[in-house]
N, C-alpha and C positions, 0 to 999 in steps of 0.2 A: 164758233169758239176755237182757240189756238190755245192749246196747253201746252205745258213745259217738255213734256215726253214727244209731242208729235215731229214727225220730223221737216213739217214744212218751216218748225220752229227755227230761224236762223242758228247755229250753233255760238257765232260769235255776237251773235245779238241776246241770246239768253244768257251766256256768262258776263254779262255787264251786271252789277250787282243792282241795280233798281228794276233791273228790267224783272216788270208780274208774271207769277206762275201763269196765268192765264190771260188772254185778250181777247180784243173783240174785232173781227174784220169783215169787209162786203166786199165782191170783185175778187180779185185774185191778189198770191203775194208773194213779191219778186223770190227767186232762188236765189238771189247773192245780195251783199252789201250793196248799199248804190251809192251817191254823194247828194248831199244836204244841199238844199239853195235856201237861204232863210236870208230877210231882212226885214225892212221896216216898213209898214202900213203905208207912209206917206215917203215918197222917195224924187228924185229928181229923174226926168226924161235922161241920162244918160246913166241910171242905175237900173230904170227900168230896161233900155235897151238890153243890159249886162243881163238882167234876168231873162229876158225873149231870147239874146242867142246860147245863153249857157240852155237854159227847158231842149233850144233845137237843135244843139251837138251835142247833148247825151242823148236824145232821141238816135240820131245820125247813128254813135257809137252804142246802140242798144245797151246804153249804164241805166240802171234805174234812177228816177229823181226822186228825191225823200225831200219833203216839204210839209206845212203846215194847212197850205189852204188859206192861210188868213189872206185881207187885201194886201192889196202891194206888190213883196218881190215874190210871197211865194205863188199868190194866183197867176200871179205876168208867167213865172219860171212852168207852173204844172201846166198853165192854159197852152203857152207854147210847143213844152213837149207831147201832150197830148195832139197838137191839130199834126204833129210832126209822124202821127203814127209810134212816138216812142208811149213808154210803163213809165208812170208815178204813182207813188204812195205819197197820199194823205195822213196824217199823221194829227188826231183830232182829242180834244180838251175833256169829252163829254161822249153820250151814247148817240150810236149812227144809227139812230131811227130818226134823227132831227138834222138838218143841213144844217150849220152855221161856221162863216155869219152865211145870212139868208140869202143873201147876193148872190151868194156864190152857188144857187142849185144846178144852175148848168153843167159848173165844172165838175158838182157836185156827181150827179149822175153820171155824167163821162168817166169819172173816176172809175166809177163801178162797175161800168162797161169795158173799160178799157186796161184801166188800171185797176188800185186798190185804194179804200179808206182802212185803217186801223189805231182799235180805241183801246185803253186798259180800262173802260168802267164799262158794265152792263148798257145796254140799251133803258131811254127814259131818265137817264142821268143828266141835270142841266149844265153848259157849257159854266164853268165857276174858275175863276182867275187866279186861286190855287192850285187849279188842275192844270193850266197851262206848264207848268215846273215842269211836273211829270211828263206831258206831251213834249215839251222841248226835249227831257230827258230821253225821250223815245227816240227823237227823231234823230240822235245824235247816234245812241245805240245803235239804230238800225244801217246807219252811212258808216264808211272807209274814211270818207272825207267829208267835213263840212265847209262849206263855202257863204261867207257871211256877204252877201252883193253889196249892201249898203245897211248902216242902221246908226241912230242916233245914240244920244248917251242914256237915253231912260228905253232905250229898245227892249222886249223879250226877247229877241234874236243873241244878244250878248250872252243871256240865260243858257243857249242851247253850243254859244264858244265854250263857256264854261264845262260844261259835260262834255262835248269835245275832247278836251284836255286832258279832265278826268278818267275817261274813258281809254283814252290811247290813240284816240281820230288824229290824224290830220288836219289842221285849221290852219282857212287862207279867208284873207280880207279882199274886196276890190280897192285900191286906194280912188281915194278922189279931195277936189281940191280943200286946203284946209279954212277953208270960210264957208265951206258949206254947212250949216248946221246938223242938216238928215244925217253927216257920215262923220262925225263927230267920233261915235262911239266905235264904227267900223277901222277908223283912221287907228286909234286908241290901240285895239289888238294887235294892227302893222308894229306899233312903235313896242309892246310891250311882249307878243307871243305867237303874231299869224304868220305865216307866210305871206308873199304877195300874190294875188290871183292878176293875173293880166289875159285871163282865157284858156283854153284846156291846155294848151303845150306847158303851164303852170304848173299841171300836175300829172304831167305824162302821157296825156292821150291827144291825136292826132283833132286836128282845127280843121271844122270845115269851112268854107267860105263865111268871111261874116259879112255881117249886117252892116249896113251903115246907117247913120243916125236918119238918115232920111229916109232910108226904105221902113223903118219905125214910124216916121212920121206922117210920109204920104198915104200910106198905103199901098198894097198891090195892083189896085182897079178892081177886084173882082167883088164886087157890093151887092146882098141879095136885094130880094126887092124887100123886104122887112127894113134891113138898115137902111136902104138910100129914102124911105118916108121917114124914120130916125132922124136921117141928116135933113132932110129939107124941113121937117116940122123943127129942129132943133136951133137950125141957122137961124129961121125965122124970129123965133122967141125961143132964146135958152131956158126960159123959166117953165114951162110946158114940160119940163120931164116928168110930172110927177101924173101928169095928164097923159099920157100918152097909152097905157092900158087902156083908157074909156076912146081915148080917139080910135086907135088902132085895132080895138078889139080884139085883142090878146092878151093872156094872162101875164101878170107883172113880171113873174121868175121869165119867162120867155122876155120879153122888153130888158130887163135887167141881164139876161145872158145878151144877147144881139150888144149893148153898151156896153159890156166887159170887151168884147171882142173889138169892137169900134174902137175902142182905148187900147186895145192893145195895136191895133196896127196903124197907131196916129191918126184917127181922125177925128177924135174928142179929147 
């Protein structure tokens, strides 16, 4: 538990007015503000790029990442900065005795080991879609800066620009083209109240080598022997995924982390 008096309690994260006398966290939790990567579950291959190299130049520049966990930009953003050796906090809906969503146990774990998950409800509380408010609320409290990668117009990512602003953060959008549907709602903040994000010199902190869309895509070569049966069972017959704990003889959350990863370094 994190009460209001302890001092690991951020200072500038407890004077935000929603932020709870007490919370709930596992892992450790960052000493300073860090910056937000939030956007939207379903995203385009060059938003996700945008969340893999933001997760590995705040790793680089030891900023913490403050994100959600959910699919999309934030698991691309934490999964990144975690294999980078950087800190991110999770920032969760419900009590962290339960992973969700489920997918995500790998990162899940990692988190704890590496990073931090932190929840405002007790433990045994179920993930409930009013609760997301508050967790975005959190997530914006706890960041300097929120960085919205991409998100549609019905996004909760918009939910946590909003507390941004109320807050006193800093809010940047990534632009992207205006026929894309996903970045609708991201586009929206550009024309009405974000800054632009075009990468960390955006917002002051030095760029380390990026990405290119293709080293996203191909991957680096280095495939354990877990993923490269992934990929050859998957090429064969795509529809086999839901088969491949009983083929492979491993437990699902392990099959489901190994495919988070595979997606994130393009080869699913």
């Amino acid at each position: 538990m994190l009460t209001y008096d302890d001092p690991k309690y951020i200072k500038q994260a407890k004077k935000v007015s929603r932020s709870p006398v007490v919370l709930y966290f596992r892992g450790k939790l960052p000493d300073q503000l860090g910056i937000a990567a939030v956007g939207a579950r379903r995203c385009t291959q060059e938003a996700k790029l945008a969340a893999v190299q933001l997760g590995e130049q705040l790793a680089a520049n030891k900023i913490p990442l403050i994100s959600g966990m959910a699919k999309g930009i934030d698991g691309y953003a934490q999964t990144a900065c975690l294999k980078q050796g950087g800190y991110s906090l999770a920032v969760l809906a419900g009590g962290l005795d339960k992973c969700y969503p489920s997918e995500h146990q790998g990162l899940f774990q990692a988190l704890i080991e590496q990073g931090g998950v932190l929840s405002a409800y007790p433990p045994e509380t179920p993930h409930k879609s009013k609760q997301f408010i508050e967790r975005n609320a959190l997530i914006a409290a706890w960041s300097k800066q929120v960085i919205v990668v991409q998100a549609s117009l019905k996004s909760g990512a918009l939910t946590t620009a909003d507390f941004a602003i109320q807050q006193g953060r800093e809010l940047y959008a990534a632009p992207h083209s205006i026929f894309v549907k996903e970045a609708q709602g991201s586009n929206q903040l550009l024309e009405k109240r974000a800054k632009i994000y075009l990468g960390l010199d955006s917002i002051g902190l030095k760029s380390e080598k990026e990405r290119n869309i293709s080293d996203v895509k191909n991957g680096d070569g280095s495939l354990s022997e877990i993923q490269k049966k992934i990929l050859t069972i998957l090429k064969e017959n795509p529809a086999e995924k839901a088969k491949l704990p009983l083929v492979l003889n491993l437990p699902e959350k392990t099959i489901l982390e190994e495919i988070m990863l595979l997606e994130l370094d393009g080869y699913l």
